[in-house]
Each structure stands twice: as structure tokens, then as C-alpha cells.
KOLLUMKOL-175577 format. One record per atom (N, C-alpha, C, O, CB): residue number from 1; residue in three letters; chain; x, y, z. Coordinates in Angstrom, 3 decimals. Glycine has a CB too. Example, Ala and Ser with C-alpha at 12.3 -4.5 7.8 and 13.67 -1.06 7.14 Angstrom:
BEGIN
<site resi="1" resn="ala" chain="A" X="13.190" Y="-5.690" Z="7.800"/>
<site resi="1" resn="ala" chain="A" X="12.300" Y="-4.500" Z="7.800"/>
<site resi="1" resn="ala" chain="A" X="13.200" Y="-3.300" Z="7.800"/>
<site resi="1" resn="ala" chain="A" X="14.236" Y="-3.319" Z="8.465"/>
<site resi="1" resn="ala" chain="A" X="11.308" Y="-4.473" Z="9.046"/>
<site resi="2" resn="ser" chain="A" X="12.850" Y="-2.250" Z="7.080"/>
<site resi="2" resn="ser" chain="A" X="13.670" Y="-1.060" Z="7.140"/>
<site resi="2" resn="ser" chain="A" X="12.900" Y="0.030" Z="7.870"/>
<site resi="2" resn="ser" chain="A" X="13.409" Y="1.138" Z="8.039"/>
<site resi="2" resn="ser" chain="A" X="14.084" Y="-0.598" Z="5.725"/>
***
This chain:
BEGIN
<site resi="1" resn="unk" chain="A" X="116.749" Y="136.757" Z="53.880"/>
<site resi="1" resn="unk" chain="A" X="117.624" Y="135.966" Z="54.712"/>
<site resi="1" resn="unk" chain="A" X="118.723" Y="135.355" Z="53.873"/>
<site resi="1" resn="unk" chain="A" X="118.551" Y="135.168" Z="52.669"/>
<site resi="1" resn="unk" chain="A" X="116.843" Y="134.888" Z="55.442"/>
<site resi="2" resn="unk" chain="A" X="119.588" Y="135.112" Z="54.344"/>
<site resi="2" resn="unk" chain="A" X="121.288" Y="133.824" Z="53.804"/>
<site resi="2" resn="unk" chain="A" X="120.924" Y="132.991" Z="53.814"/>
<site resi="2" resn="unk" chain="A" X="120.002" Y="132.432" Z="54.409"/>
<site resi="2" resn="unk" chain="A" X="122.722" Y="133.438" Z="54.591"/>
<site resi="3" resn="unk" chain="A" X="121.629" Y="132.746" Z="53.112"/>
<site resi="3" resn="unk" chain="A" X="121.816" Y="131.229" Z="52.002"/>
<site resi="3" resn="unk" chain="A" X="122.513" Y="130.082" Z="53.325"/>
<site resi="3" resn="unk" chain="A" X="123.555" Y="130.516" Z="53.816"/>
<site resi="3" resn="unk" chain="A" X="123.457" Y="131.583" Z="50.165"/>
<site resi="4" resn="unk" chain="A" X="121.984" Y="128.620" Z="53.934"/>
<site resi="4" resn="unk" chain="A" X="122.945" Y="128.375" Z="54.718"/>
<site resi="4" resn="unk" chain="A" X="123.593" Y="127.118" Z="54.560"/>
<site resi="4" resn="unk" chain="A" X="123.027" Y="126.027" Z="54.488"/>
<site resi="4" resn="unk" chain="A" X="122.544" Y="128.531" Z="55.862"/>
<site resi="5" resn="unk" chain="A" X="124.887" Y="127.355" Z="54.506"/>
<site resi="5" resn="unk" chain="A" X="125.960" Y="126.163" Z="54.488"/>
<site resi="5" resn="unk" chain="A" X="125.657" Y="124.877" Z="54.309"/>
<site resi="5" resn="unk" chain="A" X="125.347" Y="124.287" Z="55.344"/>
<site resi="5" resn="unk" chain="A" X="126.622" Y="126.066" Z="55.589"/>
<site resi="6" resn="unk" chain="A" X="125.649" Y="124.172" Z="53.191"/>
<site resi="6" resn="unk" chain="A" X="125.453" Y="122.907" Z="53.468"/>
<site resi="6" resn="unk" chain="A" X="126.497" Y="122.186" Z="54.426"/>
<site resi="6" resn="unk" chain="A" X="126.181" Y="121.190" Z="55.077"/>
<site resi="6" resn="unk" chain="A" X="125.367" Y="122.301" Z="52.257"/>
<site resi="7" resn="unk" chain="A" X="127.557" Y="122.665" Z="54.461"/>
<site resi="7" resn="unk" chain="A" X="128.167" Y="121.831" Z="54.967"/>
<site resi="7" resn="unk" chain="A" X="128.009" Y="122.077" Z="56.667"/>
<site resi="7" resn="unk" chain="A" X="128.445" Y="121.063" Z="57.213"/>
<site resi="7" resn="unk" chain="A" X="129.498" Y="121.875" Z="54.325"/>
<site resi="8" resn="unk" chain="A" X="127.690" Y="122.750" Z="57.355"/>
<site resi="8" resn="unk" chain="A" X="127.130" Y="123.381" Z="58.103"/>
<site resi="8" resn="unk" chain="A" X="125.920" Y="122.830" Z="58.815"/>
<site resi="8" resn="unk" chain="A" X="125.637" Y="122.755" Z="60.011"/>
<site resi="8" resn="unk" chain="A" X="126.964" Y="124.333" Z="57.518"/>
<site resi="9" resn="unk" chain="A" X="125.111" Y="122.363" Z="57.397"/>
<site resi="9" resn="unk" chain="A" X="124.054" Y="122.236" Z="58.110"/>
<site resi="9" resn="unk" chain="A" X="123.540" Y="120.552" Z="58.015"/>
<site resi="9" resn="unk" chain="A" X="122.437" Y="120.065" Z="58.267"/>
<site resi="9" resn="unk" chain="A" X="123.024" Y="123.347" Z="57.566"/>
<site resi="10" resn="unk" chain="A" X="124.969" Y="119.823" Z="57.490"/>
<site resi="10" resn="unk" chain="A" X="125.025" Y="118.218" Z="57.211"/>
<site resi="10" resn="unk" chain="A" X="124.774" Y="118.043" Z="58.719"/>
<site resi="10" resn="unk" chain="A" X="123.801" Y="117.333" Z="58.973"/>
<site resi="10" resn="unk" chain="A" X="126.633" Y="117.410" Z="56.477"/>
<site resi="11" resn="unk" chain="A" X="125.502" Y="118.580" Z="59.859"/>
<site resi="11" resn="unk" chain="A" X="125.889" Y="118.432" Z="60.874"/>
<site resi="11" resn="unk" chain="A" X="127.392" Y="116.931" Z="60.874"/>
<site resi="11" resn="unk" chain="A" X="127.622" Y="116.028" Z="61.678"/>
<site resi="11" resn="unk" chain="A" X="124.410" Y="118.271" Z="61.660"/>
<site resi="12" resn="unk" chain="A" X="127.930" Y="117.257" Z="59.844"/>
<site resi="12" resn="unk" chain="A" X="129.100" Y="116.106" Z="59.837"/>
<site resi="12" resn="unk" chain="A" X="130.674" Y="116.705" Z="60.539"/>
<site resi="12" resn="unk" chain="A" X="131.842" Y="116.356" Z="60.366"/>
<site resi="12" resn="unk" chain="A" X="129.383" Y="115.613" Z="57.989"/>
<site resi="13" resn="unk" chain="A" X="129.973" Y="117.835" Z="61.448"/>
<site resi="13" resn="unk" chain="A" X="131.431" Y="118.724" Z="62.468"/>
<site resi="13" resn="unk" chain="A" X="131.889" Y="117.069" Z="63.116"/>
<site resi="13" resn="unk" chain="A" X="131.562" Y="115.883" Z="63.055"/>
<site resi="13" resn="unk" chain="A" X="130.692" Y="120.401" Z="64.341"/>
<site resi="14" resn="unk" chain="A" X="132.938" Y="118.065" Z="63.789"/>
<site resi="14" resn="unk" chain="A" X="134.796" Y="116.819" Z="65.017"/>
<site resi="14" resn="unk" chain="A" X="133.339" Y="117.248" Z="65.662"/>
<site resi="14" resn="unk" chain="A" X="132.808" Y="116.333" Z="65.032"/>
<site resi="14" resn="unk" chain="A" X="137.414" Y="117.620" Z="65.961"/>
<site resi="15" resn="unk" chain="A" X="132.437" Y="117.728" Z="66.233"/>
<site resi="15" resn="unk" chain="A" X="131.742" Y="117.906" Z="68.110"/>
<site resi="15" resn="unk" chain="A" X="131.802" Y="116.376" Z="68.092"/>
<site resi="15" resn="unk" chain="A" X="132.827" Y="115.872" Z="68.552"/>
<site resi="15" resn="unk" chain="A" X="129.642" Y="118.777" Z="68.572"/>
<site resi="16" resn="unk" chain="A" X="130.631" Y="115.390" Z="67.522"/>
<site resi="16" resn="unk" chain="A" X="130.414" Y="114.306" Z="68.111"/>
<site resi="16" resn="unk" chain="A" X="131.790" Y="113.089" Z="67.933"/>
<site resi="16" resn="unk" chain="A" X="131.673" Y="111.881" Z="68.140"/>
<site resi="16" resn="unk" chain="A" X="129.017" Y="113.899" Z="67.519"/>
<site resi="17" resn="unk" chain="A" X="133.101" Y="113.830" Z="67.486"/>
<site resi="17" resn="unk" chain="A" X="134.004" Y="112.849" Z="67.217"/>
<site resi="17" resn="unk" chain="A" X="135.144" Y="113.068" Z="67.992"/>
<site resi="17" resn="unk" chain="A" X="136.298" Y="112.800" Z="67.659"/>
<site resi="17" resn="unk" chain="A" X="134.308" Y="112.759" Z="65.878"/>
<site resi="18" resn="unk" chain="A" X="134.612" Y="113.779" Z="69.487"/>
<site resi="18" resn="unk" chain="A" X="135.775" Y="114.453" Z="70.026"/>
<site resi="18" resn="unk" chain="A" X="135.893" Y="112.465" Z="70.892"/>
<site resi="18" resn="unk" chain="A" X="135.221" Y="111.435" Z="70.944"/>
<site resi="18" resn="unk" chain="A" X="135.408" Y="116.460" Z="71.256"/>
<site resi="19" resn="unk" chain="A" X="137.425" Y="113.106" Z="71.462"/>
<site resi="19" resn="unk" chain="A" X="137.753" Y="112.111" Z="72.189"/>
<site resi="19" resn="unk" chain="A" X="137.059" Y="112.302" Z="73.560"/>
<site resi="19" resn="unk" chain="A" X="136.497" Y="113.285" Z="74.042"/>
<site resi="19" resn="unk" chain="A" X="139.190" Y="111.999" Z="72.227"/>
<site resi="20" resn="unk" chain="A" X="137.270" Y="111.076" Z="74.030"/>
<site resi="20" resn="unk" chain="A" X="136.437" Y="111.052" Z="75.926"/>
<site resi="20" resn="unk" chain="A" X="136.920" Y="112.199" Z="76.316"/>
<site resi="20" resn="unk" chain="A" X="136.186" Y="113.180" Z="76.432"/>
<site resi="20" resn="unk" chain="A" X="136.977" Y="109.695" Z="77.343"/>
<site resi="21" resn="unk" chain="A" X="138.695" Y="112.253" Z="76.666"/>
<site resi="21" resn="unk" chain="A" X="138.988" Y="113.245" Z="77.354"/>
<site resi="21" resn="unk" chain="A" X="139.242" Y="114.657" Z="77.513"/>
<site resi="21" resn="unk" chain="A" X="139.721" Y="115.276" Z="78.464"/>
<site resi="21" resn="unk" chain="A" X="139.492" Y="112.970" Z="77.564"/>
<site resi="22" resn="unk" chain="A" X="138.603" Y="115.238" Z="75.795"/>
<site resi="22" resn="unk" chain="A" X="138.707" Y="116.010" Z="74.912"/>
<site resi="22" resn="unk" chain="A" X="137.145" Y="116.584" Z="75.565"/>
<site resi="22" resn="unk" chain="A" X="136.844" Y="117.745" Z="75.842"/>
<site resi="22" resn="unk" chain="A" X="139.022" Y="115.374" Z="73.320"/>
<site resi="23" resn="unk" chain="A" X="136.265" Y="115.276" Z="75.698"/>
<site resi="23" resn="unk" chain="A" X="134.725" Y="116.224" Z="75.888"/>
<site resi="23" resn="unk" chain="A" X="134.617" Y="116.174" Z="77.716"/>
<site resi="23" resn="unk" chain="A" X="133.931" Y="116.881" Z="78.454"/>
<site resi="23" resn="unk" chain="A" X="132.891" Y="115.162" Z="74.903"/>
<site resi="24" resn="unk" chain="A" X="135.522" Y="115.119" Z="78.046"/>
<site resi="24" resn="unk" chain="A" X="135.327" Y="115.475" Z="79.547"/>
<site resi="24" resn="unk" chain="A" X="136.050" Y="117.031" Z="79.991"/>
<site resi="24" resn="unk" chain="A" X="135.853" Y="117.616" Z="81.056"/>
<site resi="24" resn="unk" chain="A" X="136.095" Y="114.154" Z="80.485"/>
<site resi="25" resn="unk" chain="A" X="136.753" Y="117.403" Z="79.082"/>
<site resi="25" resn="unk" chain="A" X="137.771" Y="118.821" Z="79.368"/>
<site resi="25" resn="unk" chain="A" X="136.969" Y="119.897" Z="79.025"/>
<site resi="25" resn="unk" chain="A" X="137.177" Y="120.891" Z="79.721"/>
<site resi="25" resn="unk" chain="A" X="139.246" Y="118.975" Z="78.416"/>
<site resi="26" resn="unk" chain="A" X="135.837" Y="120.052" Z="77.889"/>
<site resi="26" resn="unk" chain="A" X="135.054" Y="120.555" Z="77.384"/>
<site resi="26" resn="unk" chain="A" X="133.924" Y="120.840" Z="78.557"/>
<site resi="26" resn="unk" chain="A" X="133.763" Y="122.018" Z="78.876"/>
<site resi="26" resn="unk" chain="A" X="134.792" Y="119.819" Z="76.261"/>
<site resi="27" resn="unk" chain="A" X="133.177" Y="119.883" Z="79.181"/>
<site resi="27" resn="unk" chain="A" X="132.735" Y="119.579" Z="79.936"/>
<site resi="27" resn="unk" chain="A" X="132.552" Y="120.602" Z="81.492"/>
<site resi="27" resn="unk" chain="A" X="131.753" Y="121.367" Z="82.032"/>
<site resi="27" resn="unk" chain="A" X="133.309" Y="118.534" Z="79.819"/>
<site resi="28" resn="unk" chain="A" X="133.787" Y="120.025" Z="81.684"/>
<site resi="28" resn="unk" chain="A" X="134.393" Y="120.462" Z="83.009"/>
<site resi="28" resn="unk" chain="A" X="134.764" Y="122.084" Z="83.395"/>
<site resi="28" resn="unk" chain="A" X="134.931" Y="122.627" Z="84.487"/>
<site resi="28" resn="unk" chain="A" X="135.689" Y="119.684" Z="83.075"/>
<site resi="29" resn="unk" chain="A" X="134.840" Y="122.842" Z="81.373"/>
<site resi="29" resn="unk" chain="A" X="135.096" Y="123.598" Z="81.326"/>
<site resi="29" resn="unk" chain="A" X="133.931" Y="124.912" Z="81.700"/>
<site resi="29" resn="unk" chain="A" X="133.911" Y="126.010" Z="82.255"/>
<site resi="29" resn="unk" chain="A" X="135.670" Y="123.342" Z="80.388"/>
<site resi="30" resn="unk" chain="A" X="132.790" Y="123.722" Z="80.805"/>
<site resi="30" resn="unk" chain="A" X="131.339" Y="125.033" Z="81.045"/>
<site resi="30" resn="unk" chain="A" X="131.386" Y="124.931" Z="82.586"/>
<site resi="30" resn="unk" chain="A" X="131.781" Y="125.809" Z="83.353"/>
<site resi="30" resn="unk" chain="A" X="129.298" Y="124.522" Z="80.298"/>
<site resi="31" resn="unk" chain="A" X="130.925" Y="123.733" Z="82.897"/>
<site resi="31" resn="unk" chain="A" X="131.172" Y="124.200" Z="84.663"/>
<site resi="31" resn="unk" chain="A" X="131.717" Y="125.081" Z="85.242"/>
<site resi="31" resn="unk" chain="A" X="131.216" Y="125.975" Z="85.924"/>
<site resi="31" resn="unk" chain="A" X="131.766" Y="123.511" Z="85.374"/>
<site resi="32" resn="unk" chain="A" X="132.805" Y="124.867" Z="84.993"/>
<site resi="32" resn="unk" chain="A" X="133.910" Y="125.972" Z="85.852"/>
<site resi="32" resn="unk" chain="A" X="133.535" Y="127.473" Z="85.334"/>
<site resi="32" resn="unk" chain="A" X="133.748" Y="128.377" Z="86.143"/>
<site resi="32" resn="unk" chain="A" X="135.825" Y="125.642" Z="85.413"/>
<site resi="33" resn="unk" chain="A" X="133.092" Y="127.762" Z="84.283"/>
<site resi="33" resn="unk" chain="A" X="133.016" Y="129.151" Z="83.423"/>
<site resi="33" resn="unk" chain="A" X="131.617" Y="129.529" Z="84.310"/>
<site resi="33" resn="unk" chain="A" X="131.612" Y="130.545" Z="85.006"/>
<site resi="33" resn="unk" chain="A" X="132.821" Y="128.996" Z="81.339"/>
<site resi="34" resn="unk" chain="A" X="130.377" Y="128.599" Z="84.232"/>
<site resi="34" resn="unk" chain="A" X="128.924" Y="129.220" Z="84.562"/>
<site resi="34" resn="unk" chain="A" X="128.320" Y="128.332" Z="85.965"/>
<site resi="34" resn="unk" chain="A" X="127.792" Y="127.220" Z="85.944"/>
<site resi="34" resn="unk" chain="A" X="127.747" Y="128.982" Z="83.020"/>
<site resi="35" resn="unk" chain="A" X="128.579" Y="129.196" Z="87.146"/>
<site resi="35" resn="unk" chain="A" X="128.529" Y="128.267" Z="88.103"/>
<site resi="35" resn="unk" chain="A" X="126.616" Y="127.755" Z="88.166"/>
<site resi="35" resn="unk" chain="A" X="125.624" Y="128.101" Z="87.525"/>
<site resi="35" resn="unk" chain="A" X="129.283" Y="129.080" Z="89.632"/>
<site resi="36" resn="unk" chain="A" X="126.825" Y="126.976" Z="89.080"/>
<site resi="36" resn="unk" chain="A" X="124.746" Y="126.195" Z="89.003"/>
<site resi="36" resn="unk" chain="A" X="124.083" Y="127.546" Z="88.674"/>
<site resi="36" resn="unk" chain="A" X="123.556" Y="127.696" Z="87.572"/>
<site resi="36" resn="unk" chain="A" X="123.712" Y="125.391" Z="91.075"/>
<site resi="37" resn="unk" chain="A" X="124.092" Y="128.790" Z="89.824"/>
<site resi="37" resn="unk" chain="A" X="123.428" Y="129.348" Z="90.048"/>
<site resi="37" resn="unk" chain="A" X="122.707" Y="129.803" Z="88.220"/>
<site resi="37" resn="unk" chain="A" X="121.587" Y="129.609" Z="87.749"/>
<site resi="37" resn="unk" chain="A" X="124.095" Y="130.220" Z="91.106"/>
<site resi="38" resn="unk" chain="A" X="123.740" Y="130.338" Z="87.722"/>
<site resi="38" resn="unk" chain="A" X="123.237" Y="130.010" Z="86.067"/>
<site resi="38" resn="unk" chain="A" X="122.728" Y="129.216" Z="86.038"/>
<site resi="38" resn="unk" chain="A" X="121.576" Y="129.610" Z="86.221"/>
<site resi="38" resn="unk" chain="A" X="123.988" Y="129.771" Z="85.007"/>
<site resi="39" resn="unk" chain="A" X="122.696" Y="127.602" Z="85.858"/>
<site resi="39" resn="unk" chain="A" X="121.580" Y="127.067" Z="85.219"/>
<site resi="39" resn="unk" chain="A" X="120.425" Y="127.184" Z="85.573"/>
<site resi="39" resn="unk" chain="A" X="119.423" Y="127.089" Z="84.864"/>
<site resi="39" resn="unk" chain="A" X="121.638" Y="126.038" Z="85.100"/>
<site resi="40" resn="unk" chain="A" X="120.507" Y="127.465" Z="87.037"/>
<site resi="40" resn="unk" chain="A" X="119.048" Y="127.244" Z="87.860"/>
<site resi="40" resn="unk" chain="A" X="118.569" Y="128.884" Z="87.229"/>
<site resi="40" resn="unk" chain="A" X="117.350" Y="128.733" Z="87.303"/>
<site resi="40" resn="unk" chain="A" X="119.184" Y="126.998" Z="90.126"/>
<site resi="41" resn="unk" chain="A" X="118.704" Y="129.914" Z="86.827"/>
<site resi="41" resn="unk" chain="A" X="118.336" Y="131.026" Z="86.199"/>
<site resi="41" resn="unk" chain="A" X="117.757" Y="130.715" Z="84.740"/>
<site resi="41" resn="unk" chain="A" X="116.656" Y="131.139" Z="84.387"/>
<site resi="41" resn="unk" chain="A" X="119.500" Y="131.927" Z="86.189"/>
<site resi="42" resn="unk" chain="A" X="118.619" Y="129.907" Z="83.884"/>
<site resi="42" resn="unk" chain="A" X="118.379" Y="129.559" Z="82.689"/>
<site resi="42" resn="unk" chain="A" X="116.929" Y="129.021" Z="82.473"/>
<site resi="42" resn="unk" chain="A" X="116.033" Y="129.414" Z="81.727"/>
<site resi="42" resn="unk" chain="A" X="119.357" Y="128.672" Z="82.346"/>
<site resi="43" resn="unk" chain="A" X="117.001" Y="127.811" Z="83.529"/>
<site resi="43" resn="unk" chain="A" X="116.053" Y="126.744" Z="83.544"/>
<site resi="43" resn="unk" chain="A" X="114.905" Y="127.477" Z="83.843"/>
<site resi="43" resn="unk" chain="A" X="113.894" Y="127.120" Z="83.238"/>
<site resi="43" resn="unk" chain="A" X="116.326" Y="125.587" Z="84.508"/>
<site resi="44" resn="unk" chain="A" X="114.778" Y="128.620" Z="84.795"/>
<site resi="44" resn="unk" chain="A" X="113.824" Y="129.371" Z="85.224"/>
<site resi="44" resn="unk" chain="A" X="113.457" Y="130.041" Z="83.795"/>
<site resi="44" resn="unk" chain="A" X="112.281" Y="130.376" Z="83.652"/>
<site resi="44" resn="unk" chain="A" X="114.272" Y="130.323" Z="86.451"/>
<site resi="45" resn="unk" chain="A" X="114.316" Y="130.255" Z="82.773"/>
<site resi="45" resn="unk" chain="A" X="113.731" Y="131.390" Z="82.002"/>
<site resi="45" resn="unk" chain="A" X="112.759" Y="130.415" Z="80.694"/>
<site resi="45" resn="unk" chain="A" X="111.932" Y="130.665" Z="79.818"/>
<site resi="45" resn="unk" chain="A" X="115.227" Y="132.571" Z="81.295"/>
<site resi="46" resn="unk" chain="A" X="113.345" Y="129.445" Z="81.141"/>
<site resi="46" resn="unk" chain="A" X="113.186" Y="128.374" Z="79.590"/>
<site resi="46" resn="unk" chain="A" X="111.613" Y="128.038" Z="80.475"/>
<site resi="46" resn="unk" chain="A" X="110.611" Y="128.604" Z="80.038"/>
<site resi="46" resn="unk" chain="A" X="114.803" Y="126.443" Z="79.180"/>
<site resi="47" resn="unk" chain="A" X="111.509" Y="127.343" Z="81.397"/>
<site resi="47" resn="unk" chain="A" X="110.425" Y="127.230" Z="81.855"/>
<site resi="47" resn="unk" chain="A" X="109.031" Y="128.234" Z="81.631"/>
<site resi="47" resn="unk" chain="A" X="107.930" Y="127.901" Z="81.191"/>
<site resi="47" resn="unk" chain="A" X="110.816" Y="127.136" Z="82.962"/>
<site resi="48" resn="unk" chain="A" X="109.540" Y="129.704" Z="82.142"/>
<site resi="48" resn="unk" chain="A" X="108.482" Y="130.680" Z="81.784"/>
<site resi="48" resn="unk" chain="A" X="108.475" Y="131.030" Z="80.333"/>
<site resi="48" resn="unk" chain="A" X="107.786" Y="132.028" Z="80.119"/>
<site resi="48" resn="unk" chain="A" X="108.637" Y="131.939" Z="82.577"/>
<site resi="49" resn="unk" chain="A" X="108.884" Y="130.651" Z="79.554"/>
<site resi="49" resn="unk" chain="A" X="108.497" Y="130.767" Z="77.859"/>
<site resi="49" resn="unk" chain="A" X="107.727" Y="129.627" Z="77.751"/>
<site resi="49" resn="unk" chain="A" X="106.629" Y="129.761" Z="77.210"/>
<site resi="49" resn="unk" chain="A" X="109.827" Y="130.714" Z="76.645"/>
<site resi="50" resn="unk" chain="A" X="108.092" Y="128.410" Z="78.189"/>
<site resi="50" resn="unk" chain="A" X="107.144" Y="126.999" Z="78.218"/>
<site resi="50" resn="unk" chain="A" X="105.754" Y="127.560" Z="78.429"/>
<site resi="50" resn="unk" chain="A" X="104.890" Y="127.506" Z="77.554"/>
<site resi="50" resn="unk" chain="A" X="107.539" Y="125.800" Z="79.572"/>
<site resi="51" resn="unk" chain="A" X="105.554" Y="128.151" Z="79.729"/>
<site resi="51" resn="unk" chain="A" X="104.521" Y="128.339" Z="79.917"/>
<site resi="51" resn="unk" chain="A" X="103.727" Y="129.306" Z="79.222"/>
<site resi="51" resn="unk" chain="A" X="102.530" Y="129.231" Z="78.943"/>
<site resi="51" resn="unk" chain="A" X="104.546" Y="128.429" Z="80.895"/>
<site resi="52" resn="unk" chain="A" X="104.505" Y="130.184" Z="78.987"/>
<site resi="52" resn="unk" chain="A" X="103.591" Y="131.426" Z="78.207"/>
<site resi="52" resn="unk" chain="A" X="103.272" Y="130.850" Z="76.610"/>
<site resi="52" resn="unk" chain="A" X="102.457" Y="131.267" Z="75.786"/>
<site resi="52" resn="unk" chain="A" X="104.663" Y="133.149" Z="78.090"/>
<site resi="53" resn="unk" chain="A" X="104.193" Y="129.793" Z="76.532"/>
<site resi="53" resn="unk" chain="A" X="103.674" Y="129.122" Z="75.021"/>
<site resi="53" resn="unk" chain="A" X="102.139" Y="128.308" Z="74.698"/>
<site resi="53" resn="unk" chain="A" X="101.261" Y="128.360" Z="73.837"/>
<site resi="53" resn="unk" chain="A" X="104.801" Y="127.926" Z="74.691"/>
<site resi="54" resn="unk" chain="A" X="102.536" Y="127.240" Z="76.458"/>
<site resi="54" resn="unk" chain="A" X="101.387" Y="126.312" Z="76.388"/>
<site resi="54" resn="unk" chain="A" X="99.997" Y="127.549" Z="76.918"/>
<site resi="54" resn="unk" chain="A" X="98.831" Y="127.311" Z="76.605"/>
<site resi="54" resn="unk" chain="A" X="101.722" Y="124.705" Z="77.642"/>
<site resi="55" resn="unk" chain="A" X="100.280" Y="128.485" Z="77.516"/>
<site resi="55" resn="unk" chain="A" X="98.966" Y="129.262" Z="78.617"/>
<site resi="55" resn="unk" chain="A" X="98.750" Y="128.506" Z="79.942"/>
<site resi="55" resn="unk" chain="A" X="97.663" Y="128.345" Z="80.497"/>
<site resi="55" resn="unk" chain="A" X="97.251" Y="129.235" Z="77.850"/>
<site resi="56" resn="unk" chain="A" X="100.222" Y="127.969" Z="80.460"/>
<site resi="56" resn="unk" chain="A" X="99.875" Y="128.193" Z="82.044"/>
<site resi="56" resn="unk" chain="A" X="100.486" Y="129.283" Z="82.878"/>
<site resi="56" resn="unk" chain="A" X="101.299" Y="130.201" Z="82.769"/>
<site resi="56" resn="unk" chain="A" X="100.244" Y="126.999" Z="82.793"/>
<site resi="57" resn="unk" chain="A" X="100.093" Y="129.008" Z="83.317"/>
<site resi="57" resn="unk" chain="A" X="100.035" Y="129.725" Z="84.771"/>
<site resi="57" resn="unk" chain="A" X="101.459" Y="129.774" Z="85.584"/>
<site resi="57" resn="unk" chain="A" X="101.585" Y="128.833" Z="86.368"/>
<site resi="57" resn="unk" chain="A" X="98.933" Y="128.873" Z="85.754"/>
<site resi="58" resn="unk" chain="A" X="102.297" Y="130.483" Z="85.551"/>
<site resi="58" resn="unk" chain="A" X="103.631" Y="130.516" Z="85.967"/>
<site resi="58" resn="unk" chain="A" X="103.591" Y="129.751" Z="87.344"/>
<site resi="58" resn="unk" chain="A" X="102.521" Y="129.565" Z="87.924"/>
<site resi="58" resn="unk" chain="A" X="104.198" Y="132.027" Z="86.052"/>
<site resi="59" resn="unk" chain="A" X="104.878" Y="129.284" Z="87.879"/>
<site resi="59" resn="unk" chain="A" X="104.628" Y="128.742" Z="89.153"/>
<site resi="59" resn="unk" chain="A" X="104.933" Y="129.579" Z="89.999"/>
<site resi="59" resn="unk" chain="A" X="105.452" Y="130.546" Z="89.442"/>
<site resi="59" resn="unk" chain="A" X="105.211" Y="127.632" Z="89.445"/>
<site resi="60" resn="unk" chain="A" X="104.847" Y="129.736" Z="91.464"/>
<site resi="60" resn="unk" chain="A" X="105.535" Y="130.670" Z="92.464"/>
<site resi="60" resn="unk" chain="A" X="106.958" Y="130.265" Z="91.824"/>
<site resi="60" resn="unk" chain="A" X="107.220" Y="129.230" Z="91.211"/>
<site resi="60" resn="unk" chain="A" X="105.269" Y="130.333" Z="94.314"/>
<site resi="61" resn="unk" chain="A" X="108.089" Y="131.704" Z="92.222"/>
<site resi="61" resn="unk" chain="A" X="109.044" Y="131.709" Z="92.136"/>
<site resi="61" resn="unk" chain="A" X="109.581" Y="131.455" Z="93.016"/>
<site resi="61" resn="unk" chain="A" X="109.178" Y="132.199" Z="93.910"/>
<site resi="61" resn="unk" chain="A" X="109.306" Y="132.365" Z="91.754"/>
<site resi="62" resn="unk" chain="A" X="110.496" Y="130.644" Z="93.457"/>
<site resi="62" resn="unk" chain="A" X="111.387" Y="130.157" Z="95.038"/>
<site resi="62" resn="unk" chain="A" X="111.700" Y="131.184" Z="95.115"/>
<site resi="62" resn="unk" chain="A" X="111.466" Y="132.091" Z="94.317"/>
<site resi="62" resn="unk" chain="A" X="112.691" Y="129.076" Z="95.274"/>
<site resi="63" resn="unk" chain="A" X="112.430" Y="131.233" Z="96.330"/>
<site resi="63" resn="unk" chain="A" X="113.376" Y="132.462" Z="97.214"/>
<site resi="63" resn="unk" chain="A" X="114.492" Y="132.269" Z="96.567"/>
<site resi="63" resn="unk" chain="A" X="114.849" Y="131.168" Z="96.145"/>
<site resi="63" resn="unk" chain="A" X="113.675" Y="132.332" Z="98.973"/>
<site resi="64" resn="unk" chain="A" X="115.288" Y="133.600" Z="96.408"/>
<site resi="64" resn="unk" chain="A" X="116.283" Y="133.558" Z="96.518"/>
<site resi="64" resn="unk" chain="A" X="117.658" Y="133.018" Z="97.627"/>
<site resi="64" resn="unk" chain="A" X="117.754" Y="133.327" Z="98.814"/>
<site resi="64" resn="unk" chain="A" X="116.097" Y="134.381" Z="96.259"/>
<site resi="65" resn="unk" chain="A" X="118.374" Y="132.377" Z="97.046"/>
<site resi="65" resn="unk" chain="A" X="119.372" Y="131.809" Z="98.449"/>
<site resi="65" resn="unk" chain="A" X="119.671" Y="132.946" Z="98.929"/>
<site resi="65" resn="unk" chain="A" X="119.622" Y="133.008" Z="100.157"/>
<site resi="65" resn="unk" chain="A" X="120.865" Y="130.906" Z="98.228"/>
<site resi="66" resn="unk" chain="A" X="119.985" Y="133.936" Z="98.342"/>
<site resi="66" resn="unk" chain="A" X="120.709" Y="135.242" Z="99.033"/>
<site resi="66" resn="unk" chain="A" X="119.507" Y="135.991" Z="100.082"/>
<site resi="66" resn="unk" chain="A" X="119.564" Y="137.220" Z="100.125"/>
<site resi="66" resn="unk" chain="A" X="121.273" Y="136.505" Z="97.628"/>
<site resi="67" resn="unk" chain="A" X="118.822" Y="135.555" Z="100.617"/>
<site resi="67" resn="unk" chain="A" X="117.797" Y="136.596" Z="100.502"/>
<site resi="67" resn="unk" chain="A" X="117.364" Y="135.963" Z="102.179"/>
<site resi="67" resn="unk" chain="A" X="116.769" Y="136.604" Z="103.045"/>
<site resi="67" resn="unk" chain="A" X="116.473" Y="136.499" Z="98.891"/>
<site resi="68" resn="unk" chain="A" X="117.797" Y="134.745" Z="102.268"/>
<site resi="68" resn="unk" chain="A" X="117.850" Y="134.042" Z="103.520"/>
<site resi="68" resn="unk" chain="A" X="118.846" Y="134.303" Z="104.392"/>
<site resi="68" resn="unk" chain="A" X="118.898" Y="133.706" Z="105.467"/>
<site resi="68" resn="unk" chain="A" X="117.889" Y="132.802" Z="103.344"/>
***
């Protein structure tokens, strides 16, 4: 494996030194790029690794909105 960045890995980046309206633009931007329906997919996927980590038992999967 590489060698990694100290400086990199200080975590001393501009992210946490952006301005308000700099991270509200940032912000506003993922929104607009990945609508909910993404997160609610994401959250679904992060969830079923949770589970297959701890050994439960997946939950029923909701319906799809489209599907109604």
C-alpha cells in the first residue's frame, strides 16, 4: 500500500473553514444533483451491511413508490 499524506491526513483542509454561504451553496448543491429518492436507496444499502455485520435479520423492504 502508499505512503499517506500527512498533510492530508492532519485534516487541517478550507472544508470546515468554508463560509455560511459558501456551505449553504455546497449544500443546496448535493440536493439538487441527488434527488431523496437516492438517499432513501443509500440508507437502504448502509442499513443492510449494518445488519449483515451485527447478524440480523434484514427488515421487510417497503414498496416501491413507483409500483403503486
Amino acid at each position: 500500500m502508499g505512503e499517506v499524506n500527512p498533510t492530508k491526513k492532519s485534516g487541517t483542509g478550507d472544508w470546515g473553514g468554508m463560509k455560511e454561504s459558501e456551505r449553504k451553496a455546497a449544500l443546496q448543491l448535493l440536493k439538487d444533483r441527488f434527488p431523496e429518492r437516492y438517499r432513501e436507496i443509500i440508507e437502504e444499502y448502509f442499513k443492510v451491511i449494518e445488519d449483515d455485520a451485527t447478524g440480523k435479520k434484514p427488515a421487510a423492504k417497503p414498496a416501491d413508490k413507483k409500483d403503486k
